[in-house]
Every structure is written in C-alpha cells, then in structure tokens.
Steps between C-alpha positions, in 0.01 A plus 500: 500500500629234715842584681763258695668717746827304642758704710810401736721693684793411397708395215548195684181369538347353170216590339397126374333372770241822484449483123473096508216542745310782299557306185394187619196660675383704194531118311275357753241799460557521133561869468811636341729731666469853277819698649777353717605786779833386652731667727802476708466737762437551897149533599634797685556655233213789465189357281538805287837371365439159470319352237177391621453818623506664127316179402183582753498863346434287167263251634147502353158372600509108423829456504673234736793491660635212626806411772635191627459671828345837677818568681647574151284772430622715839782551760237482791125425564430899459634519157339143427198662609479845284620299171215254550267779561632695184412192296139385663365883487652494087286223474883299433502123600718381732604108528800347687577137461620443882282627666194438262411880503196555208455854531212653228219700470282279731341597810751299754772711292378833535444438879878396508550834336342699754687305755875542323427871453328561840838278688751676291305877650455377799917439547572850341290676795645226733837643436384840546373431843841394512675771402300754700545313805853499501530820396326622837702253707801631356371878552450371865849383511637810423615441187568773244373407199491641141779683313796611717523861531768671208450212259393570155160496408541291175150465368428174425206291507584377833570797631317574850425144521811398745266405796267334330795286423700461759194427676410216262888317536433511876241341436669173339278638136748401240634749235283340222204560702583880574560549152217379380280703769682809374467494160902461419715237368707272785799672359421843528377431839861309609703818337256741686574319831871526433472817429287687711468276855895433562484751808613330790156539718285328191793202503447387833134521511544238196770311682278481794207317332637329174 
C-alpha cells in the first residue's frame, strides 16, 4: 500500500499545496497513491490521537508512506526521529518530496535507523541527567520538595513523581516532553500540576527559573 500523509495545523492553512506536490510527485514516479491520510490538527497534539499515529500501528512491510515534508510527520526532531525509526525497523518506506528523503530497506536506511533510534535514546537519558541534577541542586537549596504534608494522597499515576517534575520545568523541559518521559498524556500531566504543586514553596521555585 502506498499512503499520502498531508497534515496542517490549522483550519486556516490549506491542504492543496501538500496534496498537489504528492500528486504531482507520484505522476512523475508513476505510482498511484493507495489511501489519502489527511488531517487538520496541531503536531502537538499526542501521536496516539492523531491519525498517523493509528496509521503507523497499521503500516506493513512494503508499504510507503509519503509527505511533502518530514516536519509534517512530528512536532520536534525527537518525535521525527522515533516515527522514522518505527517505520525503517517495520521494514515501512519513508519518502519526502522536500527534502528528497528515500527511506527503505537498504543498507544507508537501516544505518539511518540506528541513528534516529539511538538520537531519540540518547535525548530521553539527556533529560534524565537533567532532571537528577536539578533535583540535587534544588535539595541543596533547601527546597522542600514532594507532596506537602496533610494533602491527600490521591493515587494516581503521577503520584510520587512531583520532583521529578518540578525538577524537569526548572529545567526549561517542556510539558510535552515530561509527559512523554512519564508515560501520561500532556493533559493529565497539566491537571496533575494544578492540582497537586499549587503550594506556595513549589510556585516560586517555578517562578524563579521559567
């Protein structure tokens, strides 16, 4: 199956230009365009909701998936990175018409493969680092971190994990990026933060740095 993946982020931007170039490309090449994947949507928007991201759970060996662009597959190089990854260890075919991308089964691929999924782990323990180094400068501040002392102990699945956070915002890691390091959904992290690090001493330790 050969796909033609066009997305903008909003309804003001058209989606003409995109599925001109594609079509115009796959004339050129003389392959015809299977399944048209369009969407309207930011590419903040967690892969999991978004179309291309149930699309990739459908993708098989062989198939192709083509963009006008790689910066409309992902919201940043790390995300660019793991969906690129996804598809070259599939054995899924990559092209972009911008940038000329002709990602396959070939050697040069699978050596871009190792690269996109060794950059995307190498960030991930990057922000660790991170996050562990705050945390002890903060510690050798004197800040009091974790839950403040007669709050309820809702159990949720970020429960426990308020330094590790607050540690991350001090360190300028955006709340897409924490998310995705913990295993939750931007929105149940921004509700979490709202509700469980309002106290005052947590609020000015995020004032002070972001």
């Amino acid at each position: 199956m050969i796909y033609g993946y066009i997305r903008v982020s909003t309804d003001k931007q058209t989606t003409e230009n995109q599925h001109f170039e594609i079509k115009e490309f796959a004339l050129k090449n003389e392959i015809i365009i299977d399944k048209w994947i369009m969407e309207t949507i930011s590419s903040t928007k967690e892969l999991e909701k978004r179309k291309l991201g149930k699309l990739l759970k459908k993708l098989k060996k062989g198939d192709v998936l083509i963009a006008s662009e790689l910066s409309r597959l992902g919201r940043n190089l790390l995300q660019v990175m793991s969906i690129l990854h996804h598809c070259m260890s599939s054995g899924v075919r990559v092209w972009t018409i911008k940038d000329n991308y002709r990602l396959g089964a070939d050697i040069q691929s699978k050596v871009l493969a190792f690269a996109f999924g060794l950059s995307a782990e190498i960030e991930r323990n990057l922000i660790s680092q991170r996050t562990k180094e705050a945390l002890l400068r903060l510690k050798s501040e004197g800040k009091i971190l974790g839950r403040p002392k007669g709050r309820k102990n809702t159990k949720l699945k970020l429960t426990g994990k308020d330094s590790k956070i607050l540690a991350m915002r001090m360190e300028h890691i955006s709340k897409s990026q924490i998310a995705r390091v913990l295993g939750v959904d931007r929105l149940t992290l921004s509700r979490y933060m709202a509700e469980h690090l309002r106290d005052p001493m947590l609020e000015n330790c995020l004032n002070e740095k972001v």
